[in-house]
FIKOLZA-1660 file (N, C-alpha, C; in steps of 0.1 Angstrom, whole numbers, plus 5000, padded with zeros to 4 digits):
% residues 213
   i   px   py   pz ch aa at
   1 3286 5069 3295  A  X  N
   1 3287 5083 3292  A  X CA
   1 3301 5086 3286  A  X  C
   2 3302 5095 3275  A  X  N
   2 3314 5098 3272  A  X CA
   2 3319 5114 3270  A  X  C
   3 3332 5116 3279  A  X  N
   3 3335 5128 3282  A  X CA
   3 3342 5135 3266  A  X  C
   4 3339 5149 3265  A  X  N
   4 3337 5154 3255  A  X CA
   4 3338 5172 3259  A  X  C
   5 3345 5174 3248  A  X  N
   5 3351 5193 3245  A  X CA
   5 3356 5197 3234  A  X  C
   6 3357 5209 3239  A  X  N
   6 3362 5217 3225  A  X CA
   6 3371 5226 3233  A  X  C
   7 3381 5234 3224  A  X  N
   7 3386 5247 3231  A  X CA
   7 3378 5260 3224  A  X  C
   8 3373 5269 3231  A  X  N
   8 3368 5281 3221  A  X CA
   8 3378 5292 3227  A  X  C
   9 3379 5301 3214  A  X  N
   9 3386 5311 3213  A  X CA
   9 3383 5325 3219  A  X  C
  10 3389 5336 3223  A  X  N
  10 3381 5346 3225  A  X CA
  10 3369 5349 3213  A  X  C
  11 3359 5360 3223  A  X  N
  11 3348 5363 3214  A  X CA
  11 3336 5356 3212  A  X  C
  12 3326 5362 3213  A  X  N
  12 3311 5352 3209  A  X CA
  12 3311 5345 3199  A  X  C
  13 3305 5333 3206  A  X  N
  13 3301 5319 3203  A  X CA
  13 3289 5313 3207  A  X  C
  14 3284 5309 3196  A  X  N
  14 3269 5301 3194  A  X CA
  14 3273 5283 3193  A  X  C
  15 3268 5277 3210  A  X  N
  15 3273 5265 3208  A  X CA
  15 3262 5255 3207  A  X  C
  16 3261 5247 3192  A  X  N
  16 3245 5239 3195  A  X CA
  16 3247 5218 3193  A  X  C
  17 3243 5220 3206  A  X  N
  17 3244 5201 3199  A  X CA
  17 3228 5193 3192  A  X  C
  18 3232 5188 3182  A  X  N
  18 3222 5186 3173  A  X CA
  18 3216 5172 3171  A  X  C
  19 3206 5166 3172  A  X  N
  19 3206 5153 3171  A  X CA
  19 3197 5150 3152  A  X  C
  20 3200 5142 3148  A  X  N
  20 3197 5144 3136  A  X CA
  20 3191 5128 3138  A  X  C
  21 3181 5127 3125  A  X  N
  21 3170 5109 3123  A  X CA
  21 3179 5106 3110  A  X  C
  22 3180 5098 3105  A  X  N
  22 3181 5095 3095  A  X CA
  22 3189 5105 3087  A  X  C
  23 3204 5105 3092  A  X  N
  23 3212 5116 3083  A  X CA
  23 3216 5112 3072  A  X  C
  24 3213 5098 3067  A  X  N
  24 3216 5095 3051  A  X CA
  24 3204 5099 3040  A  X  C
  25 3191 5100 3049  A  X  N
  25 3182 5100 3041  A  X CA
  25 3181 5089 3033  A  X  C
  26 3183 5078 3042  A  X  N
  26 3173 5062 3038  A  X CA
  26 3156 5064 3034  A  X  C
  27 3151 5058 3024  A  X  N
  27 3136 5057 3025  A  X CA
  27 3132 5051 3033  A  X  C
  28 3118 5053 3041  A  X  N
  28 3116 5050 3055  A  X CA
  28 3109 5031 3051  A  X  C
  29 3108 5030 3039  A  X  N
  29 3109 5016 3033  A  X CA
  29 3121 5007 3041  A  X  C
  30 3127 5014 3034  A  X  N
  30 3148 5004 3039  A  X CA
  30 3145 5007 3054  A  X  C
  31 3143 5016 3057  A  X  N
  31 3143 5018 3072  A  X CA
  31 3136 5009 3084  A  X  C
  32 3128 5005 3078  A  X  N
  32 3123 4997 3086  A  X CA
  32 3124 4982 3083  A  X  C
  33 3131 4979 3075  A  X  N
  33 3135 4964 3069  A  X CA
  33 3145 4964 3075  A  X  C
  34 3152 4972 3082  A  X  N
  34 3167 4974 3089  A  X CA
  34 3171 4970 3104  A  X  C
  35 3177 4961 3106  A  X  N
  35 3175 4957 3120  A  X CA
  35 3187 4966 3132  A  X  C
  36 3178 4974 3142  A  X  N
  36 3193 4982 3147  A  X CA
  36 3196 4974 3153  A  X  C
  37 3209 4979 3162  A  X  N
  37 3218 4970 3171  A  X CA
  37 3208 4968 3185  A  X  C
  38 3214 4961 3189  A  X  N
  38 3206 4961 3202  A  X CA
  38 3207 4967 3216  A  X  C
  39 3220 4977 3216  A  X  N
  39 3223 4987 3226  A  X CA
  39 3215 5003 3220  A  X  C
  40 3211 4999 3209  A  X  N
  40 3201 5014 3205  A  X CA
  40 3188 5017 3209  A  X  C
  41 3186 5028 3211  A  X  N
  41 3174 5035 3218  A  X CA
  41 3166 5043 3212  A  X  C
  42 3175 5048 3204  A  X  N
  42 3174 5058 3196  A  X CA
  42 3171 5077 3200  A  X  C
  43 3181 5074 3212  A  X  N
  43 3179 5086 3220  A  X CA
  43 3192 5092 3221  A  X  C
  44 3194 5105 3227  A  X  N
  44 3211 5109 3231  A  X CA
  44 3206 5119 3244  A  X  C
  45 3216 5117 3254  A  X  N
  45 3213 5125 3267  A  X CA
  45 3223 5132 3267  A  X  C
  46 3223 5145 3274  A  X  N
  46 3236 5154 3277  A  X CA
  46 3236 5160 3292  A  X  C
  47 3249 5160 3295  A  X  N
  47 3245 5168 3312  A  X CA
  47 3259 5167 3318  A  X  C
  48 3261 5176 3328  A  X  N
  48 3278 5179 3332  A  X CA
  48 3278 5194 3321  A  X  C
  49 3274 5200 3320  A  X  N
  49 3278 5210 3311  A  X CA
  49 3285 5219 3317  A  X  C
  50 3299 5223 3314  A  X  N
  50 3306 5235 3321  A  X CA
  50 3311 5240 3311  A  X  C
  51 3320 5256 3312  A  X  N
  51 3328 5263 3306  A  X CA
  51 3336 5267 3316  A  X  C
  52 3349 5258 3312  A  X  N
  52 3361 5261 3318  A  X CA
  52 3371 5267 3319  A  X  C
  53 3375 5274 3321  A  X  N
  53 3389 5291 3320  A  X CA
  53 3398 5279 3314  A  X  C
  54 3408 5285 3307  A  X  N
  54 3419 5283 3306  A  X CA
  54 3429 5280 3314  A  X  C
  55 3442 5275 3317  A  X  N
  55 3449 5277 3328  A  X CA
  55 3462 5285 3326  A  X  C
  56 3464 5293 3334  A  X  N
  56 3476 5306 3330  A  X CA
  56 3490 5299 3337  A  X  C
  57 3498 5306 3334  A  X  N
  57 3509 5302 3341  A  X CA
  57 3510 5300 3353  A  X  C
  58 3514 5291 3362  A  X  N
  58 3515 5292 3377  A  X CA
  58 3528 5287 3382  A  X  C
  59 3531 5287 3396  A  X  N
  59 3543 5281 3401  A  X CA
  59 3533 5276 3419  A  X  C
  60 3543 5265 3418  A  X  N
  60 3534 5254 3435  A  X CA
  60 3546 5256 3439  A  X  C
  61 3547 5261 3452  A  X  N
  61 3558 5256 3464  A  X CA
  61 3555 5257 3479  A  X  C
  62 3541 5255 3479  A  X  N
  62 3533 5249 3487  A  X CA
  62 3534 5255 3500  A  X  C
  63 3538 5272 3498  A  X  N
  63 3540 5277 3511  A  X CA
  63 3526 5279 3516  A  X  C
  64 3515 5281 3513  A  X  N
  64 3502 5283 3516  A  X CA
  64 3500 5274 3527  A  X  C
  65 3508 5261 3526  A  X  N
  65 3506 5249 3535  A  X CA
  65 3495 5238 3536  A  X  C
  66 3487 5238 3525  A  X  N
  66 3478 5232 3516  A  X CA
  66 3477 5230 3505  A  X  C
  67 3468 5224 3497  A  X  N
  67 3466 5220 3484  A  X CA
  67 3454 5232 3474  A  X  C
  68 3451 5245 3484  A  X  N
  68 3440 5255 3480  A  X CA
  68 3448 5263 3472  A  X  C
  69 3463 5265 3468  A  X  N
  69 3465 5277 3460  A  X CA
  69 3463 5275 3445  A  X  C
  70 3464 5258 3440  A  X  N
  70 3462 5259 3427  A  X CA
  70 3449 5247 3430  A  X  C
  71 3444 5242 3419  A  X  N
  71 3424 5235 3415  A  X CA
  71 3433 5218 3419  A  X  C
  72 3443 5214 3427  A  X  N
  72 3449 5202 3431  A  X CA
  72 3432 5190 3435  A  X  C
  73 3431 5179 3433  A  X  N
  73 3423 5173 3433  A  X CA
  73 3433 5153 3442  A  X  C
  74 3426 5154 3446  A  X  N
  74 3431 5145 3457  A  X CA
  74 3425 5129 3458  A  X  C
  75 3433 5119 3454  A  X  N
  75 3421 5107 3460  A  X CA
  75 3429 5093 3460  A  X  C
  76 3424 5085 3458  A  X  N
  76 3427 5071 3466  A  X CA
  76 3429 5067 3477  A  X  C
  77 3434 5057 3481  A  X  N
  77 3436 5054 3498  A  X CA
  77 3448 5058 3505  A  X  C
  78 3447 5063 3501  A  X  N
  78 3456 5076 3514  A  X CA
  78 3459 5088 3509  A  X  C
  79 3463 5096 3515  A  X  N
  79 3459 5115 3513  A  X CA
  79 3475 5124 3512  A  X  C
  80 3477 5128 3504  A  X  N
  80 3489 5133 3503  A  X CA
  80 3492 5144 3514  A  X  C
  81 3504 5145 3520  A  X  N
  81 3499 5160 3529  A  X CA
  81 3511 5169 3522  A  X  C
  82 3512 5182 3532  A  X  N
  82 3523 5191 3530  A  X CA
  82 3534 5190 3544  A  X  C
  83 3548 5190 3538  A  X  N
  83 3557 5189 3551  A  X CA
  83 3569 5198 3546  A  X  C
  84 3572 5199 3559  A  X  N
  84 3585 5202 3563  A  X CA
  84 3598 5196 3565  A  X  C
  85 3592 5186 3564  A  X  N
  85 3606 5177 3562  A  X CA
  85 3618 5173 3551  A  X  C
  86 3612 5177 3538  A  X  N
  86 3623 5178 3525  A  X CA
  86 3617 5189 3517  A  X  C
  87 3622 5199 3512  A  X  N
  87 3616 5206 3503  A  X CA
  87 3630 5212 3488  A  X  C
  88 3626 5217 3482  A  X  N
  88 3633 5217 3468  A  X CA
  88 3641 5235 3469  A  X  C
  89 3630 5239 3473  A  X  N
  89 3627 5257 3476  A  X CA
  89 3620 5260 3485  A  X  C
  90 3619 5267 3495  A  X  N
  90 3610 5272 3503  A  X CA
  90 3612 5265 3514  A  X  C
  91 3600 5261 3523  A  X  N
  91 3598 5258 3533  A  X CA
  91 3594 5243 3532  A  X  C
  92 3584 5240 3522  A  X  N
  92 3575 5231 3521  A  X CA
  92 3575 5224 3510  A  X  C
  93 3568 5209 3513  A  X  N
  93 3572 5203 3500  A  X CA
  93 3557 5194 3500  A  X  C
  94 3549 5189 3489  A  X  N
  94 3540 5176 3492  A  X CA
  94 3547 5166 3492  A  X  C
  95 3538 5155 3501  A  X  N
  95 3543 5140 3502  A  X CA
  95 3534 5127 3504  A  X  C
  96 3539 5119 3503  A  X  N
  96 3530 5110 3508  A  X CA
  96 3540 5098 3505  A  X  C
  97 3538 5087 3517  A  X  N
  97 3543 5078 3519  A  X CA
  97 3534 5059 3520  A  X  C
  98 3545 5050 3527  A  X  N
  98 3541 5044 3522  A  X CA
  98 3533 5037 3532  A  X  C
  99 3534 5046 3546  A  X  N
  99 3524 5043 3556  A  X CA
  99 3509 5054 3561  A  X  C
 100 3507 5058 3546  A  X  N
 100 3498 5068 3544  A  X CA
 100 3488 5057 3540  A  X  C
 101 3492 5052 3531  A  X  N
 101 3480 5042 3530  A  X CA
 101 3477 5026 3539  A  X  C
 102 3469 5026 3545  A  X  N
 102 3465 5016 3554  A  X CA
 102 3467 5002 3550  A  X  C
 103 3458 5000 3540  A  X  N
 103 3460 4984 3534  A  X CA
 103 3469 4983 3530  A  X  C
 104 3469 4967 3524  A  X  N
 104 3487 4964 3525  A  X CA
 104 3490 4965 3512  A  X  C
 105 3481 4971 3501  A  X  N
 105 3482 4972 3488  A  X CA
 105 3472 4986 3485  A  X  C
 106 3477 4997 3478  A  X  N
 106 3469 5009 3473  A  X CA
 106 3475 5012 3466  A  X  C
 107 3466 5027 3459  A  X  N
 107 3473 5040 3453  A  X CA
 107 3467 5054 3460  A  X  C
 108 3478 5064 3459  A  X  N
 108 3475 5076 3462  A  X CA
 108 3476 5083 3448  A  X  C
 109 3468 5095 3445  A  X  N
 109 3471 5106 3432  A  X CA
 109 3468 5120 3438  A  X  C
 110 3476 5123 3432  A  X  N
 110 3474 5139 3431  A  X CA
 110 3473 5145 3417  A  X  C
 111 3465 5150 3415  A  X  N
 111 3463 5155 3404  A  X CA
 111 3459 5167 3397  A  X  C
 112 3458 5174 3389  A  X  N
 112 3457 5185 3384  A  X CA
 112 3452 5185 3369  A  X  C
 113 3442 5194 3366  A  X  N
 113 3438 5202 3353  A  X CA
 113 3443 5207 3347  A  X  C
 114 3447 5207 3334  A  X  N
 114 3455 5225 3325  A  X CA
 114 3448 5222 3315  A  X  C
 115 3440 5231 3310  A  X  N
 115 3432 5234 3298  A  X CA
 115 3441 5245 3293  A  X  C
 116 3444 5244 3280  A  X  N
 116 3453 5254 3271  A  X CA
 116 3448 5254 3257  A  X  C
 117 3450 5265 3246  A  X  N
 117 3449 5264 3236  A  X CA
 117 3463 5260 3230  A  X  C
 118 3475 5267 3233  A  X  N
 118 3487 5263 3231  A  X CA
 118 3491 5256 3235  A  X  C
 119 3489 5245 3244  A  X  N
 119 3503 5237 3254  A  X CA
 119 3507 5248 3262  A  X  C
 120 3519 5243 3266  A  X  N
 120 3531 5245 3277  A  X CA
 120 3540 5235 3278  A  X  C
 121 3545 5242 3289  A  X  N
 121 3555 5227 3296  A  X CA
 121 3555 5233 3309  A  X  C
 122 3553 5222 3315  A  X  N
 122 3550 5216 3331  A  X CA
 122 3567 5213 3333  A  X  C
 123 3571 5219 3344  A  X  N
 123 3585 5212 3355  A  X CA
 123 3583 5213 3370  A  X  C
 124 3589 5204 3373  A  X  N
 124 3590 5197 3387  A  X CA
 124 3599 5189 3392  A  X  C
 125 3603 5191 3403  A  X  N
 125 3612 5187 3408  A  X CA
 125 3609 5174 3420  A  X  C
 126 3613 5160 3417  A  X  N
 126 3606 5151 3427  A  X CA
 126 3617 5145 3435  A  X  C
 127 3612 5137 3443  A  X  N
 127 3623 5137 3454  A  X CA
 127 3618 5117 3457  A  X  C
 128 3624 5106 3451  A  X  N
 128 3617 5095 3453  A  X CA
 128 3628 5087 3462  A  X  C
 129 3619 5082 3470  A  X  N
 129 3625 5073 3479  A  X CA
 129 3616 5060 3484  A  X  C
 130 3618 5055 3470  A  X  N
 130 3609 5041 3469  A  X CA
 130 3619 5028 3462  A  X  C
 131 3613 5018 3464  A  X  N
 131 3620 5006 3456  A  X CA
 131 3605 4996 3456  A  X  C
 132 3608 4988 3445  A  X  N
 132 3600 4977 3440  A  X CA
 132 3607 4965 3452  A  X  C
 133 3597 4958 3455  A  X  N
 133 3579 4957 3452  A  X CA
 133 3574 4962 3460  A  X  C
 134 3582 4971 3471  A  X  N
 134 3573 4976 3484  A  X CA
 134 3564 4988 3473  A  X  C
 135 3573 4997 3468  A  X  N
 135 3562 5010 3466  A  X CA
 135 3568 5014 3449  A  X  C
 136 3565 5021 3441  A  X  N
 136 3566 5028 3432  A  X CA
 136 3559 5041 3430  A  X  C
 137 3567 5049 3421  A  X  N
 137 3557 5061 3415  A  X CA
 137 3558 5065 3403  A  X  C
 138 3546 5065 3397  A  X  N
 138 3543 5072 3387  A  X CA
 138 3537 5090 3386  A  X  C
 139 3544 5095 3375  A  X  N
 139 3535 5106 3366  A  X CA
 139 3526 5102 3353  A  X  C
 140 3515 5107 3356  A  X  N
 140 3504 5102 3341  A  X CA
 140 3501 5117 3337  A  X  C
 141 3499 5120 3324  A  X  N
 141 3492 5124 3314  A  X CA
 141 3480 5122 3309  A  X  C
 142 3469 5122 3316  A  X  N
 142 3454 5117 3303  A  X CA
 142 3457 5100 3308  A  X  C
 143 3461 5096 3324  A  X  N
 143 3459 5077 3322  A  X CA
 143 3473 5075 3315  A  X  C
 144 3483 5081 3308  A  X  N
 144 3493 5076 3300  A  X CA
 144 3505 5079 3310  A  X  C
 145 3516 5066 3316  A  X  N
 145 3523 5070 3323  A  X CA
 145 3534 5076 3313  A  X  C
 146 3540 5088 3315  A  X  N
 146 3551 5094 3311  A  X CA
 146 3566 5096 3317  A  X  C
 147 3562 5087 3330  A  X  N
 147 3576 5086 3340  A  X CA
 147 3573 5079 3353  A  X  C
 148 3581 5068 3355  A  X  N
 148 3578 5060 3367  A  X CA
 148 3593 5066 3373  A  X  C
 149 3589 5063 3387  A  X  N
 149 3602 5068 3393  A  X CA
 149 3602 5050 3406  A  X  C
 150 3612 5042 3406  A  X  N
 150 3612 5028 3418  A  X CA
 150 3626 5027 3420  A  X  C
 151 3635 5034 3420  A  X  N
 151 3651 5038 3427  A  X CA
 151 3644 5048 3435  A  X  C
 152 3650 5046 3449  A  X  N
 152 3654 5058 3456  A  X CA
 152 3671 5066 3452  A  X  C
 153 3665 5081 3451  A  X  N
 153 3671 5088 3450  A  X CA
 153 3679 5097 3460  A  X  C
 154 3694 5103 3462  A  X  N
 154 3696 5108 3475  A  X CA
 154 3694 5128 3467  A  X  C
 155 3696 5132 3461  A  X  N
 155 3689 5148 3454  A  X CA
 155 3681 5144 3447  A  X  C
 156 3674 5159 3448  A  X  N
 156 3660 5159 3442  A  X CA
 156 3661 5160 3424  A  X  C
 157 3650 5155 3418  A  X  N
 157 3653 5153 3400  A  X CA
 157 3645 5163 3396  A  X  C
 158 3648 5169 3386  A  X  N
 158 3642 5175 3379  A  X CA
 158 3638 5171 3366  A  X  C
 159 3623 5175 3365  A  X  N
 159 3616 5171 3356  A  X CA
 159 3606 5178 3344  A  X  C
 160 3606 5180 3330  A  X  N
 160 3601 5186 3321  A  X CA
 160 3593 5178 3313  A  X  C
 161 3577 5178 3310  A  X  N
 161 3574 5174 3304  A  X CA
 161 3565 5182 3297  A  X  C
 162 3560 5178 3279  A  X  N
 162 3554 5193 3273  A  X CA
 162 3537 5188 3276  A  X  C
 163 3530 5199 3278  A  X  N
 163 3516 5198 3280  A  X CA
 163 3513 5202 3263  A  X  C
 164 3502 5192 3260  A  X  N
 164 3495 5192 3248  A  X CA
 164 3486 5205 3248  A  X  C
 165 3480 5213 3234  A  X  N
 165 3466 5218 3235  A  X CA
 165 3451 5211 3240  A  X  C
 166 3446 5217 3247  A  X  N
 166 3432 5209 3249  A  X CA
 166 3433 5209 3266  A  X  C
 167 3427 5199 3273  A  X  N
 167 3422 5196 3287  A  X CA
 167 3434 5181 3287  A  X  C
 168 3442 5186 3294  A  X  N
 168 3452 5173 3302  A  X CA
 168 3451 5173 3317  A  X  C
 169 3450 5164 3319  A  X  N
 169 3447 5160 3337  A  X CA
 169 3466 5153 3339  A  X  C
 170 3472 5159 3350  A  X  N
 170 3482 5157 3350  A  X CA
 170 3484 5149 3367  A  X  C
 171 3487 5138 3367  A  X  N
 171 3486 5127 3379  A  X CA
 171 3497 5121 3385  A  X  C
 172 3506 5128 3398  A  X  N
 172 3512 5120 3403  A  X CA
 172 3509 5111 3418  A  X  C
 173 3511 5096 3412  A  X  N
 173 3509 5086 3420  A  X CA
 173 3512 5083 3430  A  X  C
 174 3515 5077 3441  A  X  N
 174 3522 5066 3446  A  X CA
 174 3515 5054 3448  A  X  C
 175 3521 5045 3444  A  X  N
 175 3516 5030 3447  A  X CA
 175 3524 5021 3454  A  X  C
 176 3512 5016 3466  A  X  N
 176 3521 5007 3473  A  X CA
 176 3520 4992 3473  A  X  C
 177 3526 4984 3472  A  X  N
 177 3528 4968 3469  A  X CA
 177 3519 4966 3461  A  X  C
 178 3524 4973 3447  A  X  N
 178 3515 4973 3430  A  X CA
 178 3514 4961 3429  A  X  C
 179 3520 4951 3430  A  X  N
 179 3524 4938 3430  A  X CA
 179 3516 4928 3441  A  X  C
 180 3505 4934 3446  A  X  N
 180 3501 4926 3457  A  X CA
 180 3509 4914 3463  A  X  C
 181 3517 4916 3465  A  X  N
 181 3523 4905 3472  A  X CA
 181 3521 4905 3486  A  X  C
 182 3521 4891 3493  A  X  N
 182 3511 4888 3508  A  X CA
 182 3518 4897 3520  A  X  C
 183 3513 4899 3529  A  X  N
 183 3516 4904 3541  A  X CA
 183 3524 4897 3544  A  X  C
 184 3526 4886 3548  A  X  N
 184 3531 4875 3552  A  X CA
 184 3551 4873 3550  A  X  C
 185 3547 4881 3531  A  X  N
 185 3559 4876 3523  A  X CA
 185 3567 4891 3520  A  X  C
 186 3562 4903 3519  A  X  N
 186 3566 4913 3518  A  X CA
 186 3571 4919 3534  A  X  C
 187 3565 4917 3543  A  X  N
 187 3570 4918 3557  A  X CA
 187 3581 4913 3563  A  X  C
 188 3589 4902 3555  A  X  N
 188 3597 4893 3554  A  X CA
 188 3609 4898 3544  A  X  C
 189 3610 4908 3537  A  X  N
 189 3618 4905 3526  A  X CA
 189 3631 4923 3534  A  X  C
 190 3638 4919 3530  A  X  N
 190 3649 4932 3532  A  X CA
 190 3645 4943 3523  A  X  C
 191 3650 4955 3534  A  X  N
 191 3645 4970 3527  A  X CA
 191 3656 4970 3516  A  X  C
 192 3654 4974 3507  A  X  N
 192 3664 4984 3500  A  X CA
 192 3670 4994 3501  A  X  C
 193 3685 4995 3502  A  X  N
 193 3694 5006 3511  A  X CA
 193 3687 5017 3503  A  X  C
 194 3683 5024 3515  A  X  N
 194 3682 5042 3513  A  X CA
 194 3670 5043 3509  A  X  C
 195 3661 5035 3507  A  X  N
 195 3646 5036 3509  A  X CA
 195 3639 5039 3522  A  X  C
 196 3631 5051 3518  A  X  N
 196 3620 5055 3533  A  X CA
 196 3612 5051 3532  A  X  C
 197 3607 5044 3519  A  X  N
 197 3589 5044 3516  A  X CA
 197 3579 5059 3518  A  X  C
 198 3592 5068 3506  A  X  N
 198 3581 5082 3507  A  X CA
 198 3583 5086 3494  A  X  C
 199 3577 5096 3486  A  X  N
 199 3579 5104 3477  A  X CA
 199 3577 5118 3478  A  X  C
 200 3586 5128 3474  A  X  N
 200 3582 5141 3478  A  X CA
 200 3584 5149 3463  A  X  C
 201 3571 5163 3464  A  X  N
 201 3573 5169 3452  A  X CA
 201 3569 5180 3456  A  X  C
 202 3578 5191 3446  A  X  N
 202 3582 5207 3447  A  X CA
 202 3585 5212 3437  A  X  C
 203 3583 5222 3437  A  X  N
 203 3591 5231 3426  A  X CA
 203 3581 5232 3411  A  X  C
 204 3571 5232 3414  A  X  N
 204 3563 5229 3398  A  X CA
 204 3558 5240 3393  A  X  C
 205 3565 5242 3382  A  X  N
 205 3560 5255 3377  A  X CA
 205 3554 5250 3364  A  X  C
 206 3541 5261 3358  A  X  N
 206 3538 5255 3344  A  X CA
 206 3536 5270 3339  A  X  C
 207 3544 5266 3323  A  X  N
 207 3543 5277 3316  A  X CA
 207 3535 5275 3305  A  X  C
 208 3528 5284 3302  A  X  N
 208 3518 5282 3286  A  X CA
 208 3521 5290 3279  A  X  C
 209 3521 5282 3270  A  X  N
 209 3525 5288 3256  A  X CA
 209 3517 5300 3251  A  X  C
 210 3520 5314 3244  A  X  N
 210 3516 5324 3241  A  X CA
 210 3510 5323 3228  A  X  C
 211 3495 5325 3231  A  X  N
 211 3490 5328 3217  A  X CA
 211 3502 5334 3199  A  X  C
 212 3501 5330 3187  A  X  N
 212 3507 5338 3180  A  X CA
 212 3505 5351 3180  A  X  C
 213 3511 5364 3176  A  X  N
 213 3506 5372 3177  A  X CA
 213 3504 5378 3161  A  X  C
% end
């Protein structure tokens, strides 16, 4: 299956997907002296169909005390929570560490939607307290990392990056012993001064760009 969109604009819209035979208008002579490939069927399926809002400006500082104020989407082997223990502004901050995930090798994401016709720009403020090869973190774009963070840091960083037009899925990771290296041998090796094995993030505000006028 392959994932597929459009942006539409305000105002009615007539949307039709069309399957067409023979759009060169081959003689059905040639056409059948023609050998197709062999992953062809000669069919097309469609399904997942939604119409998606846009996404307006927002700001996360996670005082709600969960992940329900903005469409946050959650997965891998271990679960990011909300704490009290480091925050940028407020009260609260997300986190997740490196005893969140069980096995002795994962990833955790957090992630988020922004559908825009303009862009924006996404900022946030992260808080990393990892070192290689025990843990790292990434931010992705659409699968594309745009910023690893594997120094632990003692203040929190601030961070800007511009959101494209269209549907960007925006993903921050943590990954623990990316490197699988053995139980045996990473249980054995010295911490890195000032590493907790956590990552913490706050302060994320995204602004979209205003139609011209």
């Amino acid at each position: 299956w392959n994932q597929a969109g459009a942006l539409l604009s305000s105002g009615q819209h007539k949307i039709s997907w069309r399957y067409s035979r023979n759009p060169g208008g081959a003689p059905d002579e040639l056409l059948e002296t023609m050998q197709p490939p062999p992953f062809r069927v000669g069919g097309a399926w469609l399904d997942n169909v939604s119409l998606l809002p846009s996404t307006p400006s927002f700001v996360e500082t996670w005082e709600s005390g969960d992940f329900t104020a903005n469409p946050w989407m959650l997965s891998g082997d271990g679960n990011w929570s909300i704490t009290d223990s480091a925050q940028y502004e407020g009260a609260n901050s997300a986190t997740i560490a490196f005893s969140d995930i069980e096995a002795g090798t994962g990833i955790s994401q957090l992630s988020i939607d922004i559908i825009t016709e303009q862009g924006g720009v996404l900022k946030f403020q992260v808080l990393p307290s990892v070192s290689g090869p025990f843990d790292v973190s990434n931010v992705r774009i659409d699968d594309i990392i745009i910023a690893t963070y594997s120094t632990p840091l003692e203040d929190w960083l601030a961070q800007e990056v511009s959101i494209q037009p269209g549907k960007r899925r925006v993903t921050f990771e943590f990954l623990k012993n990316p490197g699988e290296v053995p139980d045996d041998i990473i249980s054995g090796l010295p911490n890195t001064p000032g590493r907790e094995g956590q990552l913490w993030l706050d302060g994320i505000e995204f602004v979209a760009t205003a139609p011209p006028s």
